[in-house]
N, C-alpha and C positions, 0 to 999 in steps of 0.2 A: 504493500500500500504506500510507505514511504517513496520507493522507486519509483512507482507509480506518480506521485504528486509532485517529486523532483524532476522526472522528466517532463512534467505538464508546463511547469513553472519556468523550465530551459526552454524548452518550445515555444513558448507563449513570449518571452525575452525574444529570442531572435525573432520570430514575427515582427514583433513590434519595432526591434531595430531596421529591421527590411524595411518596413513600412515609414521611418523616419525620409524626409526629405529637406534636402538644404537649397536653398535660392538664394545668391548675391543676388546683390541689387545695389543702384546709387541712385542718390534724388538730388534734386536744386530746387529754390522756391523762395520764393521773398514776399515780404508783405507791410504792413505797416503796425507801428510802435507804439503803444502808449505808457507812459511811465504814472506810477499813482503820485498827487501831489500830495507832500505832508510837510510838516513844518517849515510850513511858508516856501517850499522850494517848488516853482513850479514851471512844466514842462512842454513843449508844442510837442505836436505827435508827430513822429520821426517816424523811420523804415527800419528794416531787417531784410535780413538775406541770409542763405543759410546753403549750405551742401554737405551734402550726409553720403555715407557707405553701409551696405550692413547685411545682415540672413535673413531669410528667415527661413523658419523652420515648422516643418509639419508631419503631421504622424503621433500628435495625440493637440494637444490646445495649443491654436496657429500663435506662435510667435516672431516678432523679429528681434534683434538685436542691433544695435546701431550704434554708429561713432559719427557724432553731427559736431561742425564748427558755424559758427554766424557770427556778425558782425551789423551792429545797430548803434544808430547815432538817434541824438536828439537832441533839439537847441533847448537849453535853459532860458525862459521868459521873463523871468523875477525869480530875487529870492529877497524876502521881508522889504519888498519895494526898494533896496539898492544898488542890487546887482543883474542886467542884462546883458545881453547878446554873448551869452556864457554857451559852453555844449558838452555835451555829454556821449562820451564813446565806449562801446565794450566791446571786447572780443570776449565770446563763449566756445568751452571745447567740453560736450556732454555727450557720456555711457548714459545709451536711452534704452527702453524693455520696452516694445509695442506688445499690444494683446487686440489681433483683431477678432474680429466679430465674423465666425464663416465659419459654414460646413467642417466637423475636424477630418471628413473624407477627402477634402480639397487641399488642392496645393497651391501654389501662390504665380504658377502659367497659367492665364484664362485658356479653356479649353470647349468645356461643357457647360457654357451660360451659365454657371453660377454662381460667378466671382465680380460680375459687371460692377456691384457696391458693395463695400465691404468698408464696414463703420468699422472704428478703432478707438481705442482710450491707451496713455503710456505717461511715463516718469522717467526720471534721469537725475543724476548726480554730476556735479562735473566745476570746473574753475572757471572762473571771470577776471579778465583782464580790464579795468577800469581806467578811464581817462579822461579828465575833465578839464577844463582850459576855459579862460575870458575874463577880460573885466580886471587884467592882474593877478589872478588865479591858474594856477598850472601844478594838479595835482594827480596823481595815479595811485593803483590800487591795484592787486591780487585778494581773491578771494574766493571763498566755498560760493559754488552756486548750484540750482536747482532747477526744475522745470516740470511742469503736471499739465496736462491736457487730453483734445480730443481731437476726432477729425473723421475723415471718411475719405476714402478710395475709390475712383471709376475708373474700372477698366477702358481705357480709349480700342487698345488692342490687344492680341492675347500677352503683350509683356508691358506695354505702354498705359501708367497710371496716371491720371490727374487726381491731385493730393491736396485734399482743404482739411486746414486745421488751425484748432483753438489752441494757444500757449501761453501759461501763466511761468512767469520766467523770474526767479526771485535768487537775491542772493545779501550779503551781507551790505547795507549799507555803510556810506562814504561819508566821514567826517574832513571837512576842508576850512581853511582860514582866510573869511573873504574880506574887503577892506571895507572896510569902514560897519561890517556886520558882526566882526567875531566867527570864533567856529559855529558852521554849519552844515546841520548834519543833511547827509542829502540820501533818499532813497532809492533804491536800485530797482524795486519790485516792477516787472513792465508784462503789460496784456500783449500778447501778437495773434495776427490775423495773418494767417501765411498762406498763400497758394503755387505750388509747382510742380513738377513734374519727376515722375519714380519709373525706373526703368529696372525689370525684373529678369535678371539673364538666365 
C-alpha cells in the first residue's frame, strides 16, 4: 500500500512538472504620474515610462515574474507658497509577482480564444533613485520602494499584448532644505496610469 501511494505521488510530480510551462516575455509602456500632495508640497502631474522582462509560468496558478525599470518626472508647483518651478525625478528598479486571472489549463501563447482578456493584480519590492532640483535646491536620494496594482491584458495576437494598468508606486519619503522654508519633507507616494505593449515569445 505504501509502494503503492509513493508511486502515485512520483507520478503525479512528474505530470505536473511536464505540464509546467515557461514564456519570456518583454513589455514597454508609459503613462502618466501623479504624486499625492502633503505637507504643503505640491505637485503637476508628470509621466512615466517603464520596460520590463520577465516569465511566466503555467501548469498550476498562471504567474509571471518580472524585472521592471521606469523613470518618472514631475514638476514641483509650490511648496508652503515659496518655492516653484522645482522637479522631481526617480528612477525605479522593481522584483514584480503578476497573478493573472485565466484558465490554469492555459498558457500565456493565445491559441484557443481564451486568452483574448486576461485581468491581472501584482506587487513588487525594489529601490528608488530620487532626485530633486530648483529654486537652489539640488538634492538626491536612494531608497526602499514598492509598488501594488492592477491591470488587464488583450490579446492583439496570438503573442502581441496590449497592457493597461493601475500603479500605486510608494517608497520612503525625501526630507530636503529649501531656502527660505526650512526642511521639507517631501512625499514620494505617486498613482500611475500606464498603457503599453507585452510581447510573449
Amino acid at each position: 500500500m505504501k509502494v503503492r501511494l509513493l508511486v502515485g505521488v512520483l507520478v503525479g510530480a512528474v505530470s505536473v512538472s511536464q505540464a509546467v510551462e515557461f514564456t519570456p516575455y518583454v513589455g514597454v509602456g508609459g503613462g502618466v504620474a501623479s504624486i499625492q500632495t502633503e505637507s504643503g508640497v505640491r505637485f503637476d502631474p508628470g509621466g512615466v515610462i517603464e520596460g520590463a522582462g520577465g516569465v511566466g509560468i503555467t501548469g498550476g496558478i498562471p504567474i509571471r515574474t518580472e524585472l521592471a525599470g521606469s523613470y518618472q518626472w514631475n514638476n514641483i508647483s509650490i511648496v508652503d507658497g515659496d518655492w516653484e518651478n522645482g522637479k522631481l525625478t526617480s528612477g525605479v528598479l522593481m522584483a514584480n509577482l503578476y497573478f493573472d486571472i485565466m484558465d490554469f489549463s492555459a498558457n500565456y501563447t493565445y491559441e484557443s480564444g481564451d486568452l483574448e482578456f486576461v485581468p491581472y493584480f501584482f506587487g513588487g519590492i525594489g529601490a528608488a533613485f530620487y532626485d530633486i532640483s530648483g529654486a537652489g535646491v539640488d538634492d538626491d536620494d536612494v531608497a526602499f520602494a514598492a509598488n501594488l496594482g492592477a491591470g488587464f491584458g488583450w490579446y492583439l495576437t496570438g503573442n502581441l499584448v496590449l497592457d493597461a494598468k493601475y500603479k500605486y508606486a510608494f517608497g520612503q519619503d525625501m526630507e530636503v532644505e529649501v531656502p527660505d522654508s526650512g526642511e521639507v519633507k517631501v512625499n514620494t507616494a505617486a498613482h500611475q496610469v500606464q498603457v503599453g505593449l507585452r510581447y510573449m515569445f
